[in-house]
N, C-alpha and C positions, 0 to 999 in steps of 0.2 A: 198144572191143569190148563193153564189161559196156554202155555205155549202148544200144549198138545191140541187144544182146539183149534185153535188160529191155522195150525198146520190142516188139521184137518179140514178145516174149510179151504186151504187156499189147494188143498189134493181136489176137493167137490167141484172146484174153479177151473180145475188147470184146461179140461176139454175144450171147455168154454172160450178160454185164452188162447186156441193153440192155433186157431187161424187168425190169417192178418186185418187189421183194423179195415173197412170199408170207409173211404173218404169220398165225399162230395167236390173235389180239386186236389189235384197234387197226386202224391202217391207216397208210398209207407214202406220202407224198407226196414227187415227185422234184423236184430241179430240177435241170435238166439244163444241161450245160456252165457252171455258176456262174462268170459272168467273173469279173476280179481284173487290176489293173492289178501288180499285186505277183508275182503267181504263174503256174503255168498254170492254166487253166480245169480246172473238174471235178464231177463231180457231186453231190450233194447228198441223202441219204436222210432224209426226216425222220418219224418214227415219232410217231404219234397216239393215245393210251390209247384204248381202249373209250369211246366219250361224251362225248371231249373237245368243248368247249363254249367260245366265242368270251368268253361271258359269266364264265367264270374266270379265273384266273390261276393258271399252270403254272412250276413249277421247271425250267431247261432240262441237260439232261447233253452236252456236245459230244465224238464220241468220232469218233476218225481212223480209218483204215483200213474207211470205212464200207462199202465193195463187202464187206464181212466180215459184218457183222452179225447178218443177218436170216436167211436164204436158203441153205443150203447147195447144192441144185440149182442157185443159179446162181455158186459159186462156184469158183474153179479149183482149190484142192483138196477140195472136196467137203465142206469143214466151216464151220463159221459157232460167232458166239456167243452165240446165242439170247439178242439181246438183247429180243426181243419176249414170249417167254416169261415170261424172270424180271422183266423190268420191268412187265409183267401181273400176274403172280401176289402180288407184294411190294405193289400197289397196291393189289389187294381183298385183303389178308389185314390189310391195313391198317398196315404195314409202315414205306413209305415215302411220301412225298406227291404228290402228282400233279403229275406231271412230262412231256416231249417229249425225246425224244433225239435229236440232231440228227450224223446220220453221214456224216461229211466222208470222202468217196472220195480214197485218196493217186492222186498223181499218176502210176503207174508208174514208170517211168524216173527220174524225181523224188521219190522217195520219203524216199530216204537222206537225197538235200538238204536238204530240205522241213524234216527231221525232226531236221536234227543240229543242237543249242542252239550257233546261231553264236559268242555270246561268249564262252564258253567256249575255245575254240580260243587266244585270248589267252591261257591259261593252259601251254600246250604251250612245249615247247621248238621254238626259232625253223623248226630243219630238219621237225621233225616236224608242224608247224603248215602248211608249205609242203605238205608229201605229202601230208597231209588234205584240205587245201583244189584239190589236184589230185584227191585221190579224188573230193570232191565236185563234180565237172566243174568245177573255178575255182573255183566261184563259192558257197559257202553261200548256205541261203536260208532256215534259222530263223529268222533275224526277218524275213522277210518275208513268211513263212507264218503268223506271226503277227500281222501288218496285217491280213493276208487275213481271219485268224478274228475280229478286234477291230473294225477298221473296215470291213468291207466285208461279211461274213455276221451278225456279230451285230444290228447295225440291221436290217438286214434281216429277221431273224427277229423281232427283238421287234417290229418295224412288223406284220409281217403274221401273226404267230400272239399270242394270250392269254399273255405272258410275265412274270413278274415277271424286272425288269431288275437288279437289283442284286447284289453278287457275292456275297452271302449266299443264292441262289439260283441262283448262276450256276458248273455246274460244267465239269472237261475230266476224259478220258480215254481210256489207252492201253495197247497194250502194246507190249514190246520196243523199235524207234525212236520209236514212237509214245510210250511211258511218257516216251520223255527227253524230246519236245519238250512232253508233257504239264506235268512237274516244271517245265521251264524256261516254260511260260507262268505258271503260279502267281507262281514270282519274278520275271518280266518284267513281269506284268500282276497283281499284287495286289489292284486298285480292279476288276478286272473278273470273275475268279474265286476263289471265295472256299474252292475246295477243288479237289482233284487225285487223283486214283486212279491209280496206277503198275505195271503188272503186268510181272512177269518182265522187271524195266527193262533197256536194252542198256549195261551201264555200259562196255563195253568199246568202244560207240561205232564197231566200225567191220567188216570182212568178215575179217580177220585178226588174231590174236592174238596182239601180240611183246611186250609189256610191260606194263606199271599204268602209264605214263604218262600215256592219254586217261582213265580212269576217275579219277586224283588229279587231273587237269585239272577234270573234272565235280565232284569233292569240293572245290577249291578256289575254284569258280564259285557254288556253293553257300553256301559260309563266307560268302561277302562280298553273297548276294545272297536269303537263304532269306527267304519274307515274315514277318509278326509273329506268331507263337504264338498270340497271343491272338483273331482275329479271321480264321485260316486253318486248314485241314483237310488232310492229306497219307496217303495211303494208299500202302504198298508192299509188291510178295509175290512170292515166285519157285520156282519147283520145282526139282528134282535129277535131270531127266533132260535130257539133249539139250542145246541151247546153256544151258539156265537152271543146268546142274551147272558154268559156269564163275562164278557170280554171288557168290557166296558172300561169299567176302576184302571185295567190293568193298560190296557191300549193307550188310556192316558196319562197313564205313571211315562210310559213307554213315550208317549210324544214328547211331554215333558224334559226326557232327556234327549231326544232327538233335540230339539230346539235349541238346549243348553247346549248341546256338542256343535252348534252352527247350521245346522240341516233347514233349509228356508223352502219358500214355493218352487222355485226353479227344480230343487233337487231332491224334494219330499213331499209325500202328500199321504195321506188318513182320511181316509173317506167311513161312513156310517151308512147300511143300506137297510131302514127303516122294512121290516119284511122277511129280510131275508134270512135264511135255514144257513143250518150246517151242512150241503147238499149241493152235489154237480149241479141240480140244475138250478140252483144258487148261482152258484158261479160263472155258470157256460151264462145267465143271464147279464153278464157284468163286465166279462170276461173283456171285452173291447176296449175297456177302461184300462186296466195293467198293462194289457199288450198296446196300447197306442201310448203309455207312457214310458214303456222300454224300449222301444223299439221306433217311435215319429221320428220320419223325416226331417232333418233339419234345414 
């Protein structure tokens, strides 16, 4: 039933989505139905600074849930998180370095999947491990969403736009489902991004809340798998209204072992925003903070 709804609202959405994002700087080039032998198809937003020029090379940000970004007119709840704004603004104030954002549209229906850090689930106990893996129709697809992003869009992108390729230049981010499979690419794929932005993470992992069992799951997939301190970046932050006032306990279990694995101010940071919702415009209000920590000028 959830899957057949989800679908059917993201069928009531699709009109909505089908023209391209209106930005205040830069400009927005689609790719439409991005195959993926890993995944479902989907579309692809990719934002352009003001003058971007073939003849440079750009820092790239990959950020999920991209039908969110730009555009609030064409989105189904009416907000967006400007990320054309603040990634403009930060850029001629001289901020941050010139960079592309590359917004990966979830898949509807596929979202949860897409988004839940498959191995992890190994962490669960045996029964609870079974009912997850039937919430997520059978079949996880965290790592497979991340083939998607590693092997099959990233060449892609640095082939056909001015990218510096390396993960010193190569970031992700998200919020909510989005922040976990964000964190979990960092640790899956180390050699490919070299920093992660986390917002109002879902540590509870799932559409109901019966225990800390999937969030110590996520805390104990971390212990064993966080990348090296010295040559990655980790951003996390969460407010106190709405789903983000259940995050608290767990954010902190979460730093806790940030700190144990070596992660200091230079290379980590947890921020609290006293206020704030589980809600674009939560975020597009904050938004200058992750993006000026992955991406400042050095």
């Amino acid at each position: 039933m959830r899957k057949i709804i989800l679908m059917l609202l993201c069928s009531l959405s699709a009109h909505a989505y089908a023209q391209l994002p209106q930005v205040s700087n830069g400009s927005i080039q689609r790719l439409k139905a991005f195959p993926s032998k890993y995944v479902q198809s989907r579309n692809v937003d990719i934002y352009l600074p003001e003058n971007y020029s073939p003849e440079k090379q750009y820092s790239v940000l990959y950020m999920h849930d991209g039908q969110m970004l730009f555009d609030a007119t064409n989105t189904w709840n009416k907000q967006e998180w400007m990320v054309d704004e603040h990634v403009s603004k930060l850029i001629d104030q001289g901020i941050i370095s010139d960079c592309i954002v590359v917004g990966v549209w979830n898949a509807g229906a596929y979202r949860h999947t897409d988004y839940f850090p498959e191995k992890a689930l190994k962490y669960l106990p045996e029964e609870l491990q079974k009912s997850e893996e039937q919430k997520l129709m059978g079949n996880p697809l965290g790592d497979e969403y991340l083939l998607f992003l590693t092997r099959e869009l990233k060449p892609f992108i640095d082939k056909e736009y001015a990218t510096y390729t390396d993960a010193a230049h190569t970031f992700i981010m998200g919020s909510s489902m989005g922040a976990l499979i964000s964190i979990y690419a960092i640790c899956e794929y180390p050699d490919i991004f070299g920093a992660a932005a986390c917002m109002s993470t879902h540590w509870v992992g799932d559409t109901e809340v019966k225990n800390d069992l999937i969030p110590k799951a996520f805390n104990s997939y971390l212990e064993s798998n966080l990348p090296d301190p010295k040559h990655h970046r980790i951003y996390f932050d969460y407010g106190t209204e709405t789903l983000d006032s259940l995050y608290p306990p767990y954010q902190e279990m979460i730093d806790k072992t940030m700190q144990a694995k070596g992660f200091i101010a230079k290379n980590w940071v947890s921020k609290v925003f006293v206020g704030a919702a589980h809600t674009e415009n939560s975020w597009n209000k904050r938004l200058d903070i992750p993006l000026t920590f992955l991406l400042k000028k050095e």
